[in-house]
N, C-alpha and C positions, 0 to 999 in steps of 0.2 A: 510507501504508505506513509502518508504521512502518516499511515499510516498515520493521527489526524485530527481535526477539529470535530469530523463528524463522527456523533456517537455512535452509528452504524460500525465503528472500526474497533470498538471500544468492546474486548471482551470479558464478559463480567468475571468474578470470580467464583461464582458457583454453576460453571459448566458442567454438561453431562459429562458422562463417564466417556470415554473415546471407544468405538465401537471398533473393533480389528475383525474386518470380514476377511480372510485368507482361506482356501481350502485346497488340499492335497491333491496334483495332479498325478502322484504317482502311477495311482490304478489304472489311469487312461495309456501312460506311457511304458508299462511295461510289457504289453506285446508288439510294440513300433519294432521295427528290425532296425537294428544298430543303424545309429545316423542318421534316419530315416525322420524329415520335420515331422514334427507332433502338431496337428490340430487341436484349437481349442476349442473344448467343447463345454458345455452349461457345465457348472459344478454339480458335485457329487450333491442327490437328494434337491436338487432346483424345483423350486415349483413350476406350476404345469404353466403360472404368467410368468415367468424367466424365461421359460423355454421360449415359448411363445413370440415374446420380444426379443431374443439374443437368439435366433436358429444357428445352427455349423457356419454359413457362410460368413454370416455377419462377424462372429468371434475369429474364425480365420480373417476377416479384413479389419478388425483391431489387430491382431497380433504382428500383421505384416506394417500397420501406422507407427505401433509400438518398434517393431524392429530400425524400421525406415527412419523413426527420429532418433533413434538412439545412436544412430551414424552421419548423423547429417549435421554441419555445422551453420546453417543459415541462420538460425538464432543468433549465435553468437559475432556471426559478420555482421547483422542487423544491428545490435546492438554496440557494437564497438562503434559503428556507425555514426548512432544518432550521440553517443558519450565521448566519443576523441574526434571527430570530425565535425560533428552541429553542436556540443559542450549542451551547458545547463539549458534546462527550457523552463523556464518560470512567464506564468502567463502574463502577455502583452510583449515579450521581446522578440526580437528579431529571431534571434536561436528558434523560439516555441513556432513561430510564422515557417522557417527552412524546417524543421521535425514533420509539422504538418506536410508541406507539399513533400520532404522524401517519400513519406509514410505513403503517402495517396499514388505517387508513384510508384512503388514499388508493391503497392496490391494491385495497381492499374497492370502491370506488369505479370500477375500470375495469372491475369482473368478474370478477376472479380468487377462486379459492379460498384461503382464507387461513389460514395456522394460526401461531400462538405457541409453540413453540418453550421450554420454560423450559429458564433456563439459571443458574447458578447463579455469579458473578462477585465480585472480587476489590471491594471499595470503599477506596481510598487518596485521602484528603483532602489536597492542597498545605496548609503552612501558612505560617509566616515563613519568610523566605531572605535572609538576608545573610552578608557576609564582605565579611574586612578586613584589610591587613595594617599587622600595629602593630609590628613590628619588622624590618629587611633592611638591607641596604648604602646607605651616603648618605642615609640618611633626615636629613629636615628634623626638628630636636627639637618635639617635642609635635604631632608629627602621624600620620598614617596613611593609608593609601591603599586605596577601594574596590574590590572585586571583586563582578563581577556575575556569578550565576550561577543555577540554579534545581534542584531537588530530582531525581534521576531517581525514576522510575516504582517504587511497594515500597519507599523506603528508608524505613530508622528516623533517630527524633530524636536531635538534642543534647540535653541540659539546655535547660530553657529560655532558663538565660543565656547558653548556648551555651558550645565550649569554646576553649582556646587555648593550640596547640603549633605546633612546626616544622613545614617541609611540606618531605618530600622530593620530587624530579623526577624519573621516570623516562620511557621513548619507548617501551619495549616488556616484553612480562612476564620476559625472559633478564635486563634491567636489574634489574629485581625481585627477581626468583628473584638472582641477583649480593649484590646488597645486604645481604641475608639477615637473620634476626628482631631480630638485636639492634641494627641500622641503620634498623629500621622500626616496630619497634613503641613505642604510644603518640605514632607523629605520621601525621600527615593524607599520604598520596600521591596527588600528582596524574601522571595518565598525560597525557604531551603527545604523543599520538600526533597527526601530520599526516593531514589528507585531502588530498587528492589531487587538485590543480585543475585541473593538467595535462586528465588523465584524463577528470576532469568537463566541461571543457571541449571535447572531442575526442568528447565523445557517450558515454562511461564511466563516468557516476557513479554507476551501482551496483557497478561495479567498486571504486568509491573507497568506497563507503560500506562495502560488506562486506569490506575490509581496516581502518578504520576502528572499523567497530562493535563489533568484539569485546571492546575496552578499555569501552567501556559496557557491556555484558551483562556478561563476565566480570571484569574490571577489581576490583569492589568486593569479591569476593569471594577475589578473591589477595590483595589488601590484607590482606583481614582473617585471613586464614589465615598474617598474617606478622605479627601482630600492633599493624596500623592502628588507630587509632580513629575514622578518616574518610577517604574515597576520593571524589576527585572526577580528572574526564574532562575533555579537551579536548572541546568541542561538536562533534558530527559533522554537517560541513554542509559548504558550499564558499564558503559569501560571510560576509565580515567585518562588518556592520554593528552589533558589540556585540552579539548577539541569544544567548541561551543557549538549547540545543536538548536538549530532555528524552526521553524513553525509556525503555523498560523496561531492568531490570535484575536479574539472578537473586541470589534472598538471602543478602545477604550480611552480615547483622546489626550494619552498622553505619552509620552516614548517611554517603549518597553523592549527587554532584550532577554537574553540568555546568556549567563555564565558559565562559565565550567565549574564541574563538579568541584575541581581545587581549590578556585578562587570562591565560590559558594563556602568553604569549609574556614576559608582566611578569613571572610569577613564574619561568618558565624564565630566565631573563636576570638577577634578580636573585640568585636562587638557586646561578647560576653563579659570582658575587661573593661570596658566603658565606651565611650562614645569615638566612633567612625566616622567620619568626611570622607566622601567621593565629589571626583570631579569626572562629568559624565557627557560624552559629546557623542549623539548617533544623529545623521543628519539625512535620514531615508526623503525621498519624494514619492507621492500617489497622486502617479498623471493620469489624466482623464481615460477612462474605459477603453479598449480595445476591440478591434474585432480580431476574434480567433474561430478556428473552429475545431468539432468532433471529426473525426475522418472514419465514415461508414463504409464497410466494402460486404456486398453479400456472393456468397457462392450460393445461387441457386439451385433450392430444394427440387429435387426430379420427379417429385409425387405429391409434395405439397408445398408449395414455393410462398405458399399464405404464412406458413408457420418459421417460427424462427427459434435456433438457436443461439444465444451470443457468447462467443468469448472475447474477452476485452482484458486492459491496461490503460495504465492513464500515462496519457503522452508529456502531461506538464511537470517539472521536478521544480529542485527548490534550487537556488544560484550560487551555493557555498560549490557542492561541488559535482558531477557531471550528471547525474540520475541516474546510476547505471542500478544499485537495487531498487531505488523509489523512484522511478518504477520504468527503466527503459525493458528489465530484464520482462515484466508483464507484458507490455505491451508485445513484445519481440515472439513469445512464445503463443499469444494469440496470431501472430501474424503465420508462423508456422502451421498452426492448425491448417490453415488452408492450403499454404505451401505446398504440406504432407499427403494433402488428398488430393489435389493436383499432380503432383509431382506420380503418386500412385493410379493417377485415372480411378479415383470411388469419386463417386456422385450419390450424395448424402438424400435419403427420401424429403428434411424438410430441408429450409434454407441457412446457413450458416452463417451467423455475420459477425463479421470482426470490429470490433470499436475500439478505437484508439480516443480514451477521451481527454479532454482538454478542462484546465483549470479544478484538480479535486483536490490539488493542494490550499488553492489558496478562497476558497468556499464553494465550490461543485458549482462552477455556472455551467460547466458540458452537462452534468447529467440534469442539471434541472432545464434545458434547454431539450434534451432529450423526452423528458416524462411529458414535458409541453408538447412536444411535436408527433409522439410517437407515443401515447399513450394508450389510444385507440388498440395497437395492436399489442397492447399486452396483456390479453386475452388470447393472441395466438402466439404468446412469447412462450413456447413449450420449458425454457431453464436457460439462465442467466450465469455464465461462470466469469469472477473475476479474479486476476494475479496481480495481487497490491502487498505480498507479504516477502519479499526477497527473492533473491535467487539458489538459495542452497537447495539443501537433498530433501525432494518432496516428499512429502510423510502419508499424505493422502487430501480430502477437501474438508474444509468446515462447510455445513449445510445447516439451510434451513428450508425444509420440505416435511412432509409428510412421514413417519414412522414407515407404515408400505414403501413409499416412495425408494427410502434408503435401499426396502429389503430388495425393489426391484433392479436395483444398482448392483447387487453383489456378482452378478458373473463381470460386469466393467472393471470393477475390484482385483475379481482374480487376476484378469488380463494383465492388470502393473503389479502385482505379486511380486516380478522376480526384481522389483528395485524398491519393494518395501512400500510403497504406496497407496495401501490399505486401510487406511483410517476415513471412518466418516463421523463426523463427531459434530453431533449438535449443536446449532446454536439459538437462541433465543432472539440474536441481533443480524440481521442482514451483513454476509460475510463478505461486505465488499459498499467503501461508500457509494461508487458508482451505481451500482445495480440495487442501490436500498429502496428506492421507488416502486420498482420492476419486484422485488421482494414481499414488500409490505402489499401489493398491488397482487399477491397469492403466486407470483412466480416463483417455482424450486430457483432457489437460487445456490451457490456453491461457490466457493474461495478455494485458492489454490494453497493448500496448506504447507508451509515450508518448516525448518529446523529454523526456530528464531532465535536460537541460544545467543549467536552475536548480532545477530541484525540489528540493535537497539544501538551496537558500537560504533558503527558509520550512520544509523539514520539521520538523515537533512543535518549533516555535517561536510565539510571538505574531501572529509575520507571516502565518501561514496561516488565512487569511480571503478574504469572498468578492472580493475586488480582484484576487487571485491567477489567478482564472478567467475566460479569454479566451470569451464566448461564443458565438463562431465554433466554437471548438476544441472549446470543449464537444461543440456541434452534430456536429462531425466525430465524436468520440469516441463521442455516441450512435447516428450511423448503422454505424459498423463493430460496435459490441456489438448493436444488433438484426439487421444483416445479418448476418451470423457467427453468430447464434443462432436465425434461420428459417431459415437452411443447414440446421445440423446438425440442427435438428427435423423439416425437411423433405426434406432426402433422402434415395434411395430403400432403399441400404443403409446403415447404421451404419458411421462408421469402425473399422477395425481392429484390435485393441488386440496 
């Protein structure tokens, strides 16, 4: 995820309350004769539309999806896959061009129906990234002190020798806007806005990241509308390991980058002692538009092949380092869903379809290529699941549907009980940039809700590679995205909207 430019990703800070649907199956299980499997049956006190949509069979062919991925490592081959053998896929390169075609083969390969998707995406080339400060308080003569940082997502060059002026410090855009044009222009502003470890720590870090990220998205472009000639960001993340954290950022016509938290703290600190020179060279290229595409595969509905479920990931990452939580681990665990029901002969009543989209890091041209093509049927889009938030131990889904809608989910609930995966917790914003379209458009939509406590430490960093991905967690993650996804294809009525 880039988790991300789009505010769909972006969760506010006054979320509901998280709802924990869990309920006892003791009472069902205490006259099984030793050993003997337990079926799952509607929870204890179900309404009479629980019942209704979840009968015996159906919760026994969750439990067996559930069993069946929790031993199965095709996820995890999937993804090692497209992260140590195809490396980053940032849209327009050759790497995102080889993701696509494996991906399409190897859902060609389970069965599915498969289509390509063109799509039409941004191609921005990383090139040199340094920086240096050659002039500040107490400097040692004839020296200088490096700064590490790296290009955000769209920006334009220096000169190639790069340039070198003062850097003013600000912490929020009010300091900005304060300062005003003739305090800012022609020197570099770096925003030292903090994240929020508190927060992150305490199980909040998309709260911290979307207070956070605003200074990367919009940051570079207040800059320059006060006359900046370069805009760089505190790195939005929660752990300090020197690591500069890249992302999109909306044009703002003049090179803009990412610091590390450290060097963010050097320049704030000397700068407070008086005046700082940086010498700054990022030399990115934005070569003409690409063609990419979404890679659509349906398993066809056996009673309604009109209607559709989706689960998805987004196949594009960022080029620091392989995508393996943002987001090869989503996609991989959608691509299971189907896997899982194959592999078990269930033939879902509607149609399943897996999306692997392309370009949400660097402005959603798959899903807006998508709402173009396919808008028509979302009306028959019964619920939209996306996995944009990591790989770790799945907690349950953020949602946006209907109050009934949740309640009608609680026997799917029970079913990932025994990995904790009970949380449905509202949201206000479409829990997935892809599927925000399909959202706003009255589709239930649902996010794969993960443990984000460190995920902010490798996001659109270096460090996000396959070491990151626990493959237990994995496992966990693809039995709740194929359970949660033969639900909604398979029962009786359509949730709500």
């Amino acid at each position: 995820m880039t988790r991300s430019h789009s505010a769909s990703r972006l969760i506010p800070a006054n979320l509901c309350l998280i709802v924990l649907l869990a309920f006892s199956s003791a009472a069902q299980t205490q006259s099984q004769p030793k050993n003997a499997p337990v079926p799952f049956m509607a929870p204890p006190q179900a309404s009479q539309a629980e019942q209704e949509n979840f009968p015996p069979q159906l919760l026994e062919e969750l439990a067996a999806i559930k069993a069946a991925a929790l031993s199965d490592d095709y996820a995890y081959r999937q993804v090692a896959h497209l992260t140590e053998n195809i490396g980053p896929r940032i849209s327009g390169s050759l790497q995102a061009k080889a993701a696509v075609d494996y991906v399409a083969a190897e859902l060609r390969q389970l069965g599915l129906d498969v289509h390509l998707e063109e799509v039409k995406v941004p191609h921005w080339v990383r090139g040199a990234e340094t920086a240096e400060l050659t002039e500040y308080p107490g400097q040692a003569p004839s020296t200088t002190q490096k700064i590490v940082l790296t290009a955000l997502g769209g920006s334009t060059a220096t000169p190639a020798e790069g340039i070198t002026t003062d850097v003013v410090v600000v912490n929020n855009f009010d300091e900005l806007k304060a300062l005003g044009h003739d305090s800012v222009a022609g020197k570099i502003v770096l925003f030292n806005a903090l994240f929020d470890k508190q927060k992150a720590a305490a199980g909040m870090s998309f709260i911290s990241y979307g207070e956070a990220v605003r200074y990367r998205g919009a940051g570079p472009k207040a800059a320059a509308d006060l006359g900046a000639v370069a805009a760089l960001v505190r790195s939005v993340g929660n752990a300090d390991y020197r690591l500069p954290h890249t992302g999109f950022s909306f044009p703002a016509g003049i090179p803009a980058g990412a610091v590390t938290a450290e060097d963010a703290d050097l320049i704030a600190h000397l700068a407070a002692q008086g005046k700082v020179r940086m010498h700054l060279t990022l030399t990115p290229q934005k070569l003409p538009d690409a063609t990419s595409y979404n890679v659509i595969a349906d398993l066809k509905g056996s009673e309604h092949p009109e209607q559709f479920v989706v689960v998805s990931g987004h196949l594009d990452s960022w080029d620091l380092g392989t995508g393996a939580i943002d987001d090869g681990a989503g996609v991989v665990v959608a691509m299971e869903a189907a896997e899982i029901l194959q592999k078990l002969h269930l033939h879902p009543k509607r149609t399943l379809r897996v999306i692997a989209w392309m370009d949400e890091e660097s402005g959603g041209a798959g899903s807006q290529a998508y709402t173009k093509d396919y808008s028509a049927e979302f009306t028959r889009t019964v619920a939209a699941i996306e996995s944009d938030s990591g790989a770790a131990h799945p907690l349950g889904f953020s949602v946006k549907m209907t109050p009934h809608a949740v309640e009608l989910l609680r026997p799917v609930l029970v079913v990932l009980q025994s990995f904790g995966a009970t949380a449905a917790q509202p949201s206000s914003y479409p829990p997935g940039a892809d599927i925000s379209a399909m959202s706003e458009a009255g589709v239930p939509a649902l996010g794969l809700m993960q443990d984000g406590r460190t995920y902010f430490n490798y996001h659109h960093t270096a460090a996000d590679t396959l070491d990151k991905i626990v493959p237990s967690e994995l496992r966990e993650n693809a039995a709740a995205m194929a359970v949660m996804g033969y639900a909604l294809a398979s029962m009786k009525d359509p949730l709500p909207r």
